[in-house]
N, C-alpha and C positions, 0 to 999 in steps of 0.2 A: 252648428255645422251645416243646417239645410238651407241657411240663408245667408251665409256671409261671404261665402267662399265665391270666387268664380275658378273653372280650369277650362283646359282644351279638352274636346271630347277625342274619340277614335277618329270621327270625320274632319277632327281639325277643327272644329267649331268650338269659338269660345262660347262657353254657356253657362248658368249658375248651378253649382255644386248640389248635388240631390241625390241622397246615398242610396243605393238600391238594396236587395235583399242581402246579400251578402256582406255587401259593406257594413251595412248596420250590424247583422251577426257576428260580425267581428268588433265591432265596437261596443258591440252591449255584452260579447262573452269573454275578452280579454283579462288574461292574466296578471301580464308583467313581463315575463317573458313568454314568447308565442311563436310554435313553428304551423309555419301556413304550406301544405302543399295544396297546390290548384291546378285546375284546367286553365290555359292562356283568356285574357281582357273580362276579367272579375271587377277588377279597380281595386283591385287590395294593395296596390303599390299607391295609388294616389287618396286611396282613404288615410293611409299610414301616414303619408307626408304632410297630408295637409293638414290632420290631429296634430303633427310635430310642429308644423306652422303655427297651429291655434296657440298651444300652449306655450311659443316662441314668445307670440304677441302680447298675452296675459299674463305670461309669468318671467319672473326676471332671471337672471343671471344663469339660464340653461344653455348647457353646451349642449348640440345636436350634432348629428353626423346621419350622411345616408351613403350607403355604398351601393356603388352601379356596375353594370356586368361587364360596359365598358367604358372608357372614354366620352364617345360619341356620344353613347348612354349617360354617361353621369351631364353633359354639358344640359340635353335633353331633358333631364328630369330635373334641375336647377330652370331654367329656361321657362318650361311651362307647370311645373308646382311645387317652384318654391319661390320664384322672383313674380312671375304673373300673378298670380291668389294674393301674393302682399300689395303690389301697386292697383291692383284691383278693390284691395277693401275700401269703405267707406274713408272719406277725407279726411273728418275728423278724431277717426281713429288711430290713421297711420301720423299725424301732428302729435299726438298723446306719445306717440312709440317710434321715431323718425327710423331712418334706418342711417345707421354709420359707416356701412360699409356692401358693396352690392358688387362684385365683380369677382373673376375667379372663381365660379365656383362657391364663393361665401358671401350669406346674409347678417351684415350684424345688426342690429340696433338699439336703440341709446338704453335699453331696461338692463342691457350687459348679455342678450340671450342671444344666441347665433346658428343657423344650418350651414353646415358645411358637405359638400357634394362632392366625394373621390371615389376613385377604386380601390385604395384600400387609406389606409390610416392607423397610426400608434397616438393613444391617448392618456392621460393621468387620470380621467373619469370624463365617462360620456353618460349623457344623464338619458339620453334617447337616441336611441341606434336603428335603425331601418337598413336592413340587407337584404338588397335584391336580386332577383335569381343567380340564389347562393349553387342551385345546383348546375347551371350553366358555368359560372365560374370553377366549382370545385372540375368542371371534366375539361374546361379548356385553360385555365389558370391554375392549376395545382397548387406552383409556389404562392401566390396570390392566396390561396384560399387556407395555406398552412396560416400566413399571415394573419389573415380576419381570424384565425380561431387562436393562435397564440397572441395577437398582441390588441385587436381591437376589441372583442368579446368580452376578455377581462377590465377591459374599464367600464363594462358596466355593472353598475353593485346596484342587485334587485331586492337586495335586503333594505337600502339606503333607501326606496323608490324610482330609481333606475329601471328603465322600460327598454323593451329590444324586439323589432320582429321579422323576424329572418323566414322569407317567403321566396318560393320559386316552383317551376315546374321540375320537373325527375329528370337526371339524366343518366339512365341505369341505376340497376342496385350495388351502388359501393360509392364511396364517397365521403365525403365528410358532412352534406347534407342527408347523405342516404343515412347516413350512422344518426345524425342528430334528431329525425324524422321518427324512426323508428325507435328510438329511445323515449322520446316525448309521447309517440302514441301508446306505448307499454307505461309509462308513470300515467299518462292522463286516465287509460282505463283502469289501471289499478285502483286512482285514484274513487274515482264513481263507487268500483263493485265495493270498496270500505268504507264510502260514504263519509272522506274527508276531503279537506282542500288541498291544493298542492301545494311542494314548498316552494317559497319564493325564490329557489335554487333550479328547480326543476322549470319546463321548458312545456307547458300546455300545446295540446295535436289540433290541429285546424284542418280538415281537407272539405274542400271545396270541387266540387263533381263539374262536369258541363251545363248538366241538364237541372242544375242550380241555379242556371242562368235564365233568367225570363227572357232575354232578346236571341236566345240561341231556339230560335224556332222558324219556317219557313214553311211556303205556301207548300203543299204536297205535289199541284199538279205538275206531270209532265218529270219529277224525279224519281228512278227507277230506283229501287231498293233490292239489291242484288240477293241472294239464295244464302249469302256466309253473312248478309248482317242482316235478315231476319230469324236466321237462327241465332247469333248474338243478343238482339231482341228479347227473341224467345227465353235465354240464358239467364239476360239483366232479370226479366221479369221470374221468374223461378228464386231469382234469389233476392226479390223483395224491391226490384228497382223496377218500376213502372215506367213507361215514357209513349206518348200520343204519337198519333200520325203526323203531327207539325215539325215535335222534334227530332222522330224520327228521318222526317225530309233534310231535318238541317243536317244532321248530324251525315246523312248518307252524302249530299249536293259536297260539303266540308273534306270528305273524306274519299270520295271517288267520280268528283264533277271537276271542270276544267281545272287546271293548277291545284287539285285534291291533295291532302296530305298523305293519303296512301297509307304505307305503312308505319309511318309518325303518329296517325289518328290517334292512338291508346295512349304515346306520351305528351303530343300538347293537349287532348283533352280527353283526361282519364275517367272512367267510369266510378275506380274502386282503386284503393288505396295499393293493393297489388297489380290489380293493371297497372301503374303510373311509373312501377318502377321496372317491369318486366320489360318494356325496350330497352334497346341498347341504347350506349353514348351515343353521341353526336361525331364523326369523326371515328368512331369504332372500325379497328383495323378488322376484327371479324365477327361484325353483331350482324350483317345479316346471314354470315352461316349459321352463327348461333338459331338463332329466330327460325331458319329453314327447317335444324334440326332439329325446334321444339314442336313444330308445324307439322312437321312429317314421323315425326311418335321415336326419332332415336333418342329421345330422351326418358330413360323409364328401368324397368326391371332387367338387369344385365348383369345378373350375378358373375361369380366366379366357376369356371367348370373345372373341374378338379382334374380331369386327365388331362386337361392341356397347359400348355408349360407358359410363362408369364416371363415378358418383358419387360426391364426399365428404363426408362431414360430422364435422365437428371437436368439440373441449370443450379451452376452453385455455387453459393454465399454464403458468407457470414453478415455481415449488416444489412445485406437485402437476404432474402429467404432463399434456402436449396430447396427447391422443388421436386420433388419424383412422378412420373407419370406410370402406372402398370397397366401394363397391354398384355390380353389374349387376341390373337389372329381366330376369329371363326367364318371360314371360306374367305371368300374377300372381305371379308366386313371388322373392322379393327375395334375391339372391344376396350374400353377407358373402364375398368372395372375399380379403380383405387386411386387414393391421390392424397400424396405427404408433403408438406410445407414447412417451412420453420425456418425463425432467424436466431442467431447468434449461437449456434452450437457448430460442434464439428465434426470430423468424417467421422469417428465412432459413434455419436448418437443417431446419424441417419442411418450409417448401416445398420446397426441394433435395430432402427424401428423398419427397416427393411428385411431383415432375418426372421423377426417375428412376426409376420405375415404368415400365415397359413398357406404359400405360394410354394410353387415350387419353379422355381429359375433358369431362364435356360441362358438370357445374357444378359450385362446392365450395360447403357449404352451415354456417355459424358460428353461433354462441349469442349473446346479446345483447349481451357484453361485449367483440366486436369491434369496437366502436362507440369503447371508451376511445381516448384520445390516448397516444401513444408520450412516456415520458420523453425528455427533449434537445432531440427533433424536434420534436415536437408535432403529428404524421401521425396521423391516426386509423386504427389499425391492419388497417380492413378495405380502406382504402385501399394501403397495403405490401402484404399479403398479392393485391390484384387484380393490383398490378405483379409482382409476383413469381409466382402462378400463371398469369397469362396467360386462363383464361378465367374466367367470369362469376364474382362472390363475392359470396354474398348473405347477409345477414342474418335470421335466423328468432326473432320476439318468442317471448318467456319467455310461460309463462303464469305465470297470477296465483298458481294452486296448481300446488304438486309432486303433490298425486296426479294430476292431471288429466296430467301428464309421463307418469307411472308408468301409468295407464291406458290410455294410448294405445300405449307400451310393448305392457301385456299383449293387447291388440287385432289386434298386429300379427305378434305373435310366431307365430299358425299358418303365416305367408306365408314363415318365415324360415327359410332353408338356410345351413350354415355349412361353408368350406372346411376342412377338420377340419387340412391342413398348415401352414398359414397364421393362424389365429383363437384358437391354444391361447391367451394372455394374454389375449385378450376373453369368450372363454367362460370362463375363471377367474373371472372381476372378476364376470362376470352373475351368474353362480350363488353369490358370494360377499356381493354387495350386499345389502343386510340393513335394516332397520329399527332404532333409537337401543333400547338395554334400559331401561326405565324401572327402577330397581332398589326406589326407592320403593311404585310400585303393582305391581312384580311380571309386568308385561305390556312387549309391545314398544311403542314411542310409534309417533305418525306419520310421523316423520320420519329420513331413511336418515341411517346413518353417512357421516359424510365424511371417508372415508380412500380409501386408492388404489385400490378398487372402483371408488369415485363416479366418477373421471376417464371412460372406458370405459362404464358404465354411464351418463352423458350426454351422451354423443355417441350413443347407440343409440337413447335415447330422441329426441336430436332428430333422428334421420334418423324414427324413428316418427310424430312431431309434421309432420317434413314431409310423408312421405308417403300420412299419411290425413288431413290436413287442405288442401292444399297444390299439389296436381294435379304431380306428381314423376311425368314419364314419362307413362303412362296408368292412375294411380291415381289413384285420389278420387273423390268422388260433386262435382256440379255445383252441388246446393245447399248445399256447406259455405264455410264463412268461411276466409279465409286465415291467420287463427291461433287460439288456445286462449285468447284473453284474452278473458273476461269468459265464458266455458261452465261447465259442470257437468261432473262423471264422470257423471251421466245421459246427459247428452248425446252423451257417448263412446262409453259402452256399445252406446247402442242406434244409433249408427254414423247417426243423422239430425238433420239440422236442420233446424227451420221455419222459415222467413223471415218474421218479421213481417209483418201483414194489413197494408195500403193503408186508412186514413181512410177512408170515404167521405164524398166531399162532399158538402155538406148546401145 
């Protein structure tokens, strides 16, 4: 593997293959199946492929598959390691193993073994699987990434000798990498503290740090090391993570020198397995309020105060989840003290689990489509729901646009404290909610994903829409309208409405 290979480096330069620390780490600790979280250019994607390469060349009749995050990307990683490392080996080796087939995206040659390069794929058995940044796919490709886990995953059988390593950086905690990530790293340590091996079922934890990186280092002079990262510094090192003056240079020059990552630092190159997942999505409709308000300490102890009275407001489903949000008002500051979720049940199981809250109610507040008629009955469901919560249940119109939802959303979010023991699955969803990927133009579209963020993410929005439009407690300004329909995000913004001038009579 140190001498055979040639690839492209970072700089473009084609050069011989020379596995550095972590690559080797990875090669000399591999399971069978392997989740790799990392900080960004480890080379764990080109270590991976061009092992799949090796054993192409040497062993006969293996199907391989590598999945890329996009197009571009899969043309890219076919291109320079998988077509370049083969016409690069020695002569009379590639004469031994001709290749049958080299275009598209596919390597075959004459042993019967082949790489094949997509974004996604259905297979009868893939004998070696490589997925790469599985977690950029699962936040901008959902459909996609249902895909690799129901239909390309399963054709790997790692009982059979089937290998699979599915690597990427974080993009927020929720996901289908985030789930598989954290599953892998609770069986691998379990694994350890019993002092056996895993099973060939289960999924071995890899994370790879920055400051794992030997070339992630830089000269000190002349980089300022601002007051909030050498108390981070100071943090790492408390808790067993040591780092010099060099890499502190890179890591500060990286992070808040010209075209700096900013506030990205923590997710392309993570410190600790919880930093990696603690930013938001990419495209997150509201991760950086989130982030502001873990920054600014509303995130934390905000029990329930029992003299004051507790609002709800819903989003509601049966095959996506009804969501419930509970608010106390204390002064202006809106308290998220509770938060109930659930799919496939009906209006009597949520109000049950809404009754037996220790609250005491003053209104529950629903989306437009309480308004439907119940199948059988034919009760329009905000009608169930009053008999069944007991006090007031009102309905709050839609606006005409979802940004004007979203907007008033971001408005209200400085007001907002969240019970940090109670809110963990609502604060997931916020900071997970995201924007549609246009894959076409390459940008995010207008409009959010609707997957199991959305549920959570509108019900917050309509407790927002009540609140600043709505007069909820002693919010609101006196000359606003009672809904969002027919306004502007201007008019959001600047938190005023005119009321139409009076004719004068003539």
């Amino acid at each position: 593997m140190n001498n055979l290979y040639t690839i492209v480096d970072e700089s473009g330069i084609k050069r011989p293959y020379r596995r550095r620390w972590t690559q080797k780490d990875l090669a000399l600790n591999r399971h069978g199946l392997d989740a790799v979280l990392k900080s960004r250019q480890h080379g764990i994607s080109t270590e991976t492929d061009i092992d799949m390469l090796d054993d192409c060349v040497f062993k006969p009749d293996l199907r391989c598959g590598i999945i890329a995050h996009t197009k571009i990307d899969a043309q890219e990683i076919f291109e320079t390691k998988v077509k370049l490392p083969y016409f690069e080996l020695p002569e009379f080796i590639r004469k031994r193993n001709p290749h049958t087939k080299c275009d598209g995206c596919t390597l075959r040659l004459a042993n019967g073994s082949s790489i094949r390069v997509a974004v996604s794929f259905r297979s009868a058995t893939t004998h070696r699987l490589h997925v790469s940044e599985l977690g950029k796919i699962c936040a901008k490709y959902p459909k996609r990434a249902v895909e690799i886990n129901t239909g390309t995953m399963p054709s790997v059988h790692p009982q059979l000798g089937g290998r699979a390593v599915v690597e990427g950086t974080a993009e927020g905690a929720a996901g289908y990498f985030y789930d598989l990530c954290i599953q892998a790293q609770s069986d691998t340590n379990r694994a350890v503290m019993e002092g056996r091996p895993l099973s060939p079922l289960q999924y071995k934890f890899h994370f790879y740090a920055w400051y794992q990186d030997p070339k992630n280092r830089a000269n000190p002079d002349g980089i300022r090391i601002s007051d909030e990262l050498i108390r981070y510094f100071g943090e790492l090192a408390d808790s067993g993570i040591v780092t010099d003056t060099e890499q502190q240079a890179w890591y500060a020059y990286k992070k808040d020198g010209a075209g700096g990552l900013g506030r990205l630092m923590k997710r392309e190159h993570p410190s600790t397995v919880e930093e990696a997942f603690e930013q938001s999505v990419e495209g997150a409709i509201f991760g950086e309020q989130m982030e502001r308000a873990a920054n600014e300490g509303r995130i934390g102890f905000y029990p329930h105060i029992e003299h004051l009275p507790v609002i709800t407001f819903w989003d509601l489903g049966y095959r996506h989840a009804t969501s419930v949000i509970f608010i106390q008002k204390v002064g202006e500051q809106k308290r998220i003290i509770d938060h109930h979720s659930a799919a496939g049940r009906g209006a009597a199981y949520h109000a049950g689990v809404v009754n037996d809250k220790p609250y005491q109610y003053e209104a529950h507040y629903f989306p437009h489509d309480v308004m439907q008629h119940e199948k059988g009955s034919g009760i329009v469901l905000l009608d169930t729901y009053q008999s069944l919560l007991k006090k007031k249940c009102e309905k709050i119109d839609r606006p005409k646009l979802k940004e004007d939802s979203i907007e008033s959303g971001y408005n209200i979010f400085p007001e907002i404290v969240f019970n940090a023991k109670t809110t963990g699955e609502l604060r997931k969803s916020l900071a997970f909610y995201r924007y549609e990927w246009d894959e076409e133009h390459s940008n995010f579209g207008k409009n959010p994903v609707d997957d199991w963020s959305a549920d959570d993410a509108d019900s917050f929005q309509l407790m927002a829409l009540k609140f600043r439009l709505d007069h909820v407690g002693t919010v609101g300004h006196d000359n606003w309208p009672p809904s969002l329909t027919g306004t502007t995000t201007h008019h959001i913004r600047q938190r005023v409405w005119h009321k139409p001038k009076e004719k004068r009579r003539t």
